[in-house]
C-alpha positions as CSV (number, residue, x, y, z in Angstrom):
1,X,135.1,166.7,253.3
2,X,135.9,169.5,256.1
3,X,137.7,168.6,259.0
4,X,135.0,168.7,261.2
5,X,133.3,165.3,259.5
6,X,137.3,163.5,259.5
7,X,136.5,160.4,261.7
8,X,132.3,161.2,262.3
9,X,130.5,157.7,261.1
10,X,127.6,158.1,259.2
11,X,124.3,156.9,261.0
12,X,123.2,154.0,258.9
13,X,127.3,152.8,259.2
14,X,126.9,153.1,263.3
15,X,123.7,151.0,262.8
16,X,125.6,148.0,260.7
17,X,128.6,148.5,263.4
18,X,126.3,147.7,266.2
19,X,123.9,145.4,264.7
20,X,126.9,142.9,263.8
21,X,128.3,143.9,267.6
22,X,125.2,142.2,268.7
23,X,124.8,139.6,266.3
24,X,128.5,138.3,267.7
25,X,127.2,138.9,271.4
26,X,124.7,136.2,270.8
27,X,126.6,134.4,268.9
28,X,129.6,133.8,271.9
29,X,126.4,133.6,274.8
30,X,124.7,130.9,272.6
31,X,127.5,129.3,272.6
32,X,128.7,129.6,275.9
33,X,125.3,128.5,277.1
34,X,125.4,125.5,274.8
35,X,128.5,124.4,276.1
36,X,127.0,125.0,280.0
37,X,124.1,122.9,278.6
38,X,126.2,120.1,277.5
39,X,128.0,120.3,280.9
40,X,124.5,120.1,283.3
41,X,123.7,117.1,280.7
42,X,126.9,115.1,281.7
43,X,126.7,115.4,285.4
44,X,122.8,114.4,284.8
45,X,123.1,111.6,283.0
46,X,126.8,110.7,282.9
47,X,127.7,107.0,284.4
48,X,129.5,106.9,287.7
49,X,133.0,106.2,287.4
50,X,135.5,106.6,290.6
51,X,139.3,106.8,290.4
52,X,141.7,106.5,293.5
53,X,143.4,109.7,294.4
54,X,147.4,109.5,294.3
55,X,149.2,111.3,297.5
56,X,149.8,115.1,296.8
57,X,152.9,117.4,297.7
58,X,151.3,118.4,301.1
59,X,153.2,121.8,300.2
60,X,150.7,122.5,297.4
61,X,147.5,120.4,298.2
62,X,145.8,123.1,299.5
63,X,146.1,126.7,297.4
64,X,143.2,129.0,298.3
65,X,139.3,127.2,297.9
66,X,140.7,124.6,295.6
67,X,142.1,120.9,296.2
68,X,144.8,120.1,293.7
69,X,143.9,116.5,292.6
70,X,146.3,113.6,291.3
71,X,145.3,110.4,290.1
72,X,146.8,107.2,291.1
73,X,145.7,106.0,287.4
74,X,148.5,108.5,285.7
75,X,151.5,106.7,286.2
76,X,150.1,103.5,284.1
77,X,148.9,105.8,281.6
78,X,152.0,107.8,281.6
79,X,154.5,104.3,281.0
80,X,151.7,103.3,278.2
81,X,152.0,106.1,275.9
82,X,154.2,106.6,273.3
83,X,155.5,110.6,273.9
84,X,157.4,112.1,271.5
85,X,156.4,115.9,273.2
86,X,155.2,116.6,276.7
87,X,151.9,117.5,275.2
88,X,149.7,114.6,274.4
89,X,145.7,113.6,273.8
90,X,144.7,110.2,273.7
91,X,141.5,107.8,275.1
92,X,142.3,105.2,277.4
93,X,140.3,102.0,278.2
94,X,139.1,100.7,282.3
95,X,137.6,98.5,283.5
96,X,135.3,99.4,286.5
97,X,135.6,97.1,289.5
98,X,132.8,96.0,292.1
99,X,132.8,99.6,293.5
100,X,132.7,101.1,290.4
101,X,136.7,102.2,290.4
102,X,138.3,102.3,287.6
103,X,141.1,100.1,286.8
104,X,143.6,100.8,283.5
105,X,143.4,98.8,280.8
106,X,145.1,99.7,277.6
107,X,145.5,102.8,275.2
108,X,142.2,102.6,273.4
109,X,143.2,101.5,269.8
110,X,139.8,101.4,268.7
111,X,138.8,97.9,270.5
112,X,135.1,97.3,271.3
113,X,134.4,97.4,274.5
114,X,133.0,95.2,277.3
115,X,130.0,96.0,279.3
116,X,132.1,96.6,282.0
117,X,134.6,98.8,280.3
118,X,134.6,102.7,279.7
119,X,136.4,104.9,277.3
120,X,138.2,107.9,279.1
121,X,140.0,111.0,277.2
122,X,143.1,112.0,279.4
123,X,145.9,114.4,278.2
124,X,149.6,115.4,279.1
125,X,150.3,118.6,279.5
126,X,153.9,119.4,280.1
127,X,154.6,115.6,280.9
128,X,151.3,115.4,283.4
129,X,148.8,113.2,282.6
130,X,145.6,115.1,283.6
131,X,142.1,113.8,283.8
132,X,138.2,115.4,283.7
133,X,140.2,118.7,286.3
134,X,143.1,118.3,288.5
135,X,141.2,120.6,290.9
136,X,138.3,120.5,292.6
137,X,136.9,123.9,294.2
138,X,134.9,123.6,297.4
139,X,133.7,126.2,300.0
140,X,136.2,128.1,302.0
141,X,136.9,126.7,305.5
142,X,136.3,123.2,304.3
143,X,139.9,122.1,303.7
144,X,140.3,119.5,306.3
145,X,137.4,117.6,305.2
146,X,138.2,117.5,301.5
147,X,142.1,116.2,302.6
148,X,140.5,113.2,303.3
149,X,139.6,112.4,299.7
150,X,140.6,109.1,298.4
151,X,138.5,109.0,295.2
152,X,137.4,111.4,292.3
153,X,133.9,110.4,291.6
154,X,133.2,111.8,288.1
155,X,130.4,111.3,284.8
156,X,131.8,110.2,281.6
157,X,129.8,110.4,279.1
158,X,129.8,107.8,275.3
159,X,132.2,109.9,274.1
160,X,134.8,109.6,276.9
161,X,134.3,112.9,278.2
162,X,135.0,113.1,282.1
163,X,133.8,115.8,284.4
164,X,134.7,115.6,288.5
165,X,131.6,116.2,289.9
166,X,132.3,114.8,293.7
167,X,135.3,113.8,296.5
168,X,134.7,111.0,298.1
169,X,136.5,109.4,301.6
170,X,137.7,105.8,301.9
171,X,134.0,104.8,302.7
172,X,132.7,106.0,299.5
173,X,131.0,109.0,301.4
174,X,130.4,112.4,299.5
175,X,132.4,114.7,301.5
């Protein structure tokens, strides 16, 4: 071999390169795309379950487009569990009331559940207990509105799964 082919790939060895470059492209869009999929399915057909919002630092409520969100729910979940790290997953069981809030009833423990009950996945991060997002990203200019948020409406799906997919006031209005 001369110098001048040191490092020069071979044209059928380019072709393999790229063809397995663009086998994995698909591979990671497929799969980002299935994930968006299951996403769109959970806000379409996920039931309705609210949880009362928990007062905020005023300091850091508002960062940029975002609302930082805390849920009044937290602190029973939080004196429920059993932590030996600040890093935790777990399902919890509610109950939803007449307006479809959620009210906590135990660490799920693999009970059956009621018709009125729902299974919700929650984890601690860092000694936080942290729900579907704690933020919610809105339009910019829109702050003041969106302080007046008393409840996280969100979809949960069978398998506990939560995504936030509205704010709502103290009057149960989509803000």
């Amino acid at each position: 071999m001369t110098s001048n082919n040191m490092g020069v790939l071979h044209p059928r060895q380019l072709s393999k390169r790229s063809l397995w470059a663009i086998i994995a492209a698909v591979v990671i869009l497929a799969l980002i795309n299935y994930k968006i999929y299951q996403q769109e399915q959970l806000l379409a057909n996920g039931d309705i379950i609210l949880f009362k919002l928990a007062p905020v630092d005023p300091r850091s409520l508002m960062q940029g487009d975002y609302m930082e969100l805390n849920y009044d729910i937290a602190t029973a979940i939080s004196w429920s569990v059993e932590q030996d790290s600040d890093n935790h997953d777990g399902f919890m069981i509610v109950t939803l009331d007449h307006n479809r809030i959620a009210q906590f009833d135990s660490i799920y423990r693999g009970a059956v559940l009621t018709p009125a009950q729902r299974l919700v996945q929650y984890r601690i991060r860092d000694g936080r207990v942290k729900l579907a997002g704690n933020a919610f990203f809105f339009e910019e200019g829109r702050a003041e509105e969106f302080a007046q948020a008393k409840y996280s409406e969100c979809r949960v799906n069978q398998a506990g799964q939560l995504l936030v997919s509205n704010l709502l006031d103290k009057d149960f209005k989509r803000i």
